[in-house]
C-alpha positions in Angstrom: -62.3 68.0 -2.6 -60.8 65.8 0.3 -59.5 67.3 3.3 -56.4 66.3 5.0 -57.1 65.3 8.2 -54.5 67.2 10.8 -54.1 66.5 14.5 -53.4 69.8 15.7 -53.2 73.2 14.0 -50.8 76.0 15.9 -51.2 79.4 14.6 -48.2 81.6 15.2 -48.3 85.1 16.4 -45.9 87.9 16.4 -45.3 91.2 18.0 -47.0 94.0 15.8 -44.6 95.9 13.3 -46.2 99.0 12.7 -45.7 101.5 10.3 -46.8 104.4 8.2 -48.3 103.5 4.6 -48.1 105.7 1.9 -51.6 106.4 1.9 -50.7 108.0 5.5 -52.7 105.3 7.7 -51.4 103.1 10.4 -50.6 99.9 8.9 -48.5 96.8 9.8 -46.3 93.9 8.7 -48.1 90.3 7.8 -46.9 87.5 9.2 -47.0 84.4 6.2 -45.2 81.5 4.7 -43.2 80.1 8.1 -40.3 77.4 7.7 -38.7 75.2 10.0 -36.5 72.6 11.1 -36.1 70.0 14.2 -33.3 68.2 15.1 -33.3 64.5 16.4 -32.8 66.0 20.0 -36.3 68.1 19.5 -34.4 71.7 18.6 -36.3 73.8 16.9 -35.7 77.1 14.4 -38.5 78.7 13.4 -38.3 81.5 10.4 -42.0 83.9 10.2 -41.5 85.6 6.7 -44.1 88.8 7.6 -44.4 91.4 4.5 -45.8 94.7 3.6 -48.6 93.9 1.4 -51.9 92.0 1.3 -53.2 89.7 -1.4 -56.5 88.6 -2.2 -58.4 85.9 -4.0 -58.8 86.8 -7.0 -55.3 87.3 -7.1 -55.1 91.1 -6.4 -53.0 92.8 -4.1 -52.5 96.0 -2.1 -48.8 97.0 -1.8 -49.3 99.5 1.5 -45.3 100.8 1.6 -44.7 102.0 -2.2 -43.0 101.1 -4.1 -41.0 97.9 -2.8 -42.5 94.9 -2.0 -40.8 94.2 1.2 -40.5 90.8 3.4 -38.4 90.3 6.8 -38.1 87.6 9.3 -38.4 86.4 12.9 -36.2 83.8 14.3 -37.5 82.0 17.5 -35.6 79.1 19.1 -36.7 76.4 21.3 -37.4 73.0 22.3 -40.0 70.4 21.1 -42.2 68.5 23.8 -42.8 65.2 24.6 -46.6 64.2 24.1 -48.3 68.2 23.6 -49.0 69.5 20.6 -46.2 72.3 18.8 -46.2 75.1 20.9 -43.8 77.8 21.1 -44.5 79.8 24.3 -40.8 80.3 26.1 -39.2 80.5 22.1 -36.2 82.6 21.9 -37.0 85.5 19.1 -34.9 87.8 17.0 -34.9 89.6 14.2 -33.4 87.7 11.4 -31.1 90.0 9.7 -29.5 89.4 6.4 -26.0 90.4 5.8 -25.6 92.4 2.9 -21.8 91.7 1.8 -22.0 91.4 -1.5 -23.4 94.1 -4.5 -27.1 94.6 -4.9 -29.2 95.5 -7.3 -32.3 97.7 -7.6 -35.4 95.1 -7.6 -39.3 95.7 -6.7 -38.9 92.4 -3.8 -36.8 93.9 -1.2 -35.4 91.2 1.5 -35.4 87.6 2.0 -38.5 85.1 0.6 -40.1 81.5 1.1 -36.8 80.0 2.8 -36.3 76.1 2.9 -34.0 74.5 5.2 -31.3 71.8 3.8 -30.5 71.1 7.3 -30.2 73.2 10.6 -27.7 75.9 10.0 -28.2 76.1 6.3 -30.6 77.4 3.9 -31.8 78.4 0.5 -33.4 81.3 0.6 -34.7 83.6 -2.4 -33.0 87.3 -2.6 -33.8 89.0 -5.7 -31.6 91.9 -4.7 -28.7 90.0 -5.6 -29.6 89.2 -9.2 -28.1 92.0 -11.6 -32.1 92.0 -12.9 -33.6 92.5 -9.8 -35.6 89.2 -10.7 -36.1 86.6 -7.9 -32.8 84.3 -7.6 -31.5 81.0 -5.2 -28.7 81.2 -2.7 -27.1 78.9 -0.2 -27.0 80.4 3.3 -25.8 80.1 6.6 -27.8 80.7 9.8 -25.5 82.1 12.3 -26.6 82.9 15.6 -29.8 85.6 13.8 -27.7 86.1 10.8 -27.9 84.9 7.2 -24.5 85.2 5.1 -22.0 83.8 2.7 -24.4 84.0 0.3 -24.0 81.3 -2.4 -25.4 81.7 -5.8 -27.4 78.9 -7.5 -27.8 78.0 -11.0 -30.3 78.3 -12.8 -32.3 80.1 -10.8 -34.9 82.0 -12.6 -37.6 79.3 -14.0 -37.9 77.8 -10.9 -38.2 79.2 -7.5 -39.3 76.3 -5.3 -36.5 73.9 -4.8 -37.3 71.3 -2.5 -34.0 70.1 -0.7 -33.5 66.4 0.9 -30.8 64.4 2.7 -28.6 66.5 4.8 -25.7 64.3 4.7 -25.7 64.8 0.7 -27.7 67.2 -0.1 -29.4 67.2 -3.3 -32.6 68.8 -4.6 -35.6 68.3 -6.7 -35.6 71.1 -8.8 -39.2 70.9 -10.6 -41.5 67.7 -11.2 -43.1 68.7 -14.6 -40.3 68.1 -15.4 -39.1 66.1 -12.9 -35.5 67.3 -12.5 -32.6 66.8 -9.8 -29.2 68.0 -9.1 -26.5 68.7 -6.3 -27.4 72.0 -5.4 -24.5 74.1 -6.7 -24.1 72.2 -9.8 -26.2 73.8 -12.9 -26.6 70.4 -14.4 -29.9 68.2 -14.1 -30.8 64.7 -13.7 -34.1 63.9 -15.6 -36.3 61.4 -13.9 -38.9 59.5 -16.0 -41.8 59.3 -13.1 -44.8 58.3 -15.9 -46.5 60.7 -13.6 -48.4 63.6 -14.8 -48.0 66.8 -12.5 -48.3 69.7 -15.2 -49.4 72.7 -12.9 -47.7 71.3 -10.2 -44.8 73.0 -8.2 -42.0 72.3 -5.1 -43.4 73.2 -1.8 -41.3 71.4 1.1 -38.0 69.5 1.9 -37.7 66.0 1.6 -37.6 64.0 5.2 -36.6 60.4 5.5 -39.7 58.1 5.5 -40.6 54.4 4.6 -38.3 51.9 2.9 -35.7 54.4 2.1 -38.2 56.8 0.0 -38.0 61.1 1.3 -41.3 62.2 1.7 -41.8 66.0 -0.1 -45.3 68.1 -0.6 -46.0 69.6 -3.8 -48.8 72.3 -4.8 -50.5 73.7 -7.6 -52.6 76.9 -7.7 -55.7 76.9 -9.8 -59.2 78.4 -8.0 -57.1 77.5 -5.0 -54.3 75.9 -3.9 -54.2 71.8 -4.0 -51.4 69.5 -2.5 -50.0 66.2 -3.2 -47.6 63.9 -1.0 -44.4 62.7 -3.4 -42.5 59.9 -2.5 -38.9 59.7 -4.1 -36.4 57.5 -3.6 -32.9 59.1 -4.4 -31.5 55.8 -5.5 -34.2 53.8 -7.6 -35.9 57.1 -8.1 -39.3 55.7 -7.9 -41.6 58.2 -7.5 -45.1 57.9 -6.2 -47.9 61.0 -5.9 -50.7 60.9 -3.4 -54.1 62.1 -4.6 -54.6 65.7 -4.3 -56.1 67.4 -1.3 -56.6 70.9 0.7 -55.8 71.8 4.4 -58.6 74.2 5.4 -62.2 74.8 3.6 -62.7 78.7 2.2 -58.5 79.5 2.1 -57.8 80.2 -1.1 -53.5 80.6 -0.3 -52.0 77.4 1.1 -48.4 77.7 0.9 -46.4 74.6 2.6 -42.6 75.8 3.3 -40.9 72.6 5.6 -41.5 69.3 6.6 -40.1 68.0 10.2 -40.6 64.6 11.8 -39.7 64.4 15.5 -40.2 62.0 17.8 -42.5 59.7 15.2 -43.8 62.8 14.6 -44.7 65.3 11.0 -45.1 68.7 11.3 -45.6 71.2 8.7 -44.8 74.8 8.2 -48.4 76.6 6.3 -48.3 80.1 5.3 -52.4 80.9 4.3 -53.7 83.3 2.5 -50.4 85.1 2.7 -51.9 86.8 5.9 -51.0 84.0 8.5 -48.8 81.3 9.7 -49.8 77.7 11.1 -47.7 74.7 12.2 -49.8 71.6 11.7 -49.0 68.4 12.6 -50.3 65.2 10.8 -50.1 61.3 11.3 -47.6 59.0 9.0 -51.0 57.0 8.8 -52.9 59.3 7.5 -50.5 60.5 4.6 -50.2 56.3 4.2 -53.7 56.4 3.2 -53.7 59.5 0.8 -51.9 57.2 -1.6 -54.6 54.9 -2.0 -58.0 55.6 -3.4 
């Protein structure tokens, strides 16, 4: 299996949440599954989803705070660099707090999960606790200041989690690519795209970002043994839709979880949650993701 070759790999650390599990140890929060966005003028948000449970390969987990799964997150603010790798030393950080104005619902995922950015000051983000079945459900949110409100359902919600959004002047998403559907992201009706691609198994990972010849560049995943990735090109108006050959980040992870794309500066970086147990910006080259689509 072919690994993608990265130019630098940033892992991100937090301050230690600790609490007492409820087998009566001292445990602590995970960090896992970052996402992020960068403006043209090189500002940066950074969300660190950190949770109270650990999973393992063979696709076991410990919950260590019964009985809720529960997930929070970090903000940090700050500014890109010219010419030095991500690094985000000097980063403003808060908690991210989610403002609960609006009935909840008992559910076994307590919080906020896997949010992707549609551009810098809003977000879809996952909060079962407002679906009236407690079952994991889409909203549109705004980021204000370290808050998350006016909560916006989405429809449909339920089959698929990981809607990958793109354009921030019109935003759209793709809402799965087996099949390969798009919509306007409030609107509950789809768009089928014939790709004559096969990509059963295969599931949203990223946003889009503008790339070549008017085509938004998106990663997708699929989890068999391990996780695999593919680039996707789309083009929103032809919709031609091209797939890279299929890759991994790391040899011996066995969780690789892309969140965001960001390109700054002629530059892509990508948010990389692994083994649900840590949290990596990586940064790769346009030529090198070029080359993935040839054999």
């Amino acid at each position: 299996m072919s690994i993608f070759p990265t130019i630098a790999v940033t892992p991100i650390y937090l301050p230690q949440r600790q609490f007492r599990d409820s087998y009566g140890n001292p445990n602590a929060y995970i960090p896992m599954n970052p996402s992020m966005h960068i403006t043209p003028e090189g500002e940066v948000t950074l969300l660190i989803r950190s949770v109270n449970y650990r999973k393992y390969k063979d696709k076991q987990f410990t919950l260590y705070e019964k009985p809720w799964s529960t997930s929070s997150y970090t903000i940090l603010r700050g500014q890109m660099t010219a010419n030095r790798p991500f690094q985000y030393d000097g980063f403003k950080q808060d908690e991210l707090v989610l403002e609960y104005n609006q009935p909840t619902y008992s559910s076994y995922w307590k919080g906020m999960e896997d949010i992707r950015f549609i551009k810098k000051d809003q977000v879809l983000v996952t909060i079962p606790e407002f679906n009236p079945g407690g079952n994991p459900s889409i909203f549109m949110a705004t980021i204000d200041s370290n808050r998350i409100s006016f909560c916006i359902p989405c429809e449909p919600s339920i089959t698929e989690k990981n809607w990958m959004p793109y354009d921030e002047e019109n935003p759209m998403v793709i809402y799965s690519v087996e099949p390969f559907l798009i919509k306007e992201i409030l609107d509950p009706e789809f768009t089928t795209v014939d790709t004559n691609l096969s990509l059963k198994g295969y599931h949203g990972s990223t946003n889009g970002i503008p790339f070549k010849d008017g085509y938004q560049l998106f990663l997708i995943h699929t989890s068999r043994d391990i996780s695999y990735h593919r680039w996707l090109l789309f083009h929103p108006d032809t919709h031609d839709t091209r797939v890279s050959s299929e890759f991994i980040f790391f040899r011996n992870t066995y969780i690789e979880f892309p969140c965001s794309l960001c390109q700054w500066d002629g530059r892509i970086f990508l948010s990389l949650g692994v083994n649900d147990d840590s949290a990596f910006i990586v940064e790769v080259t346009v030529a090198d993701i070029m080359n993935s689509f040839h054999p």
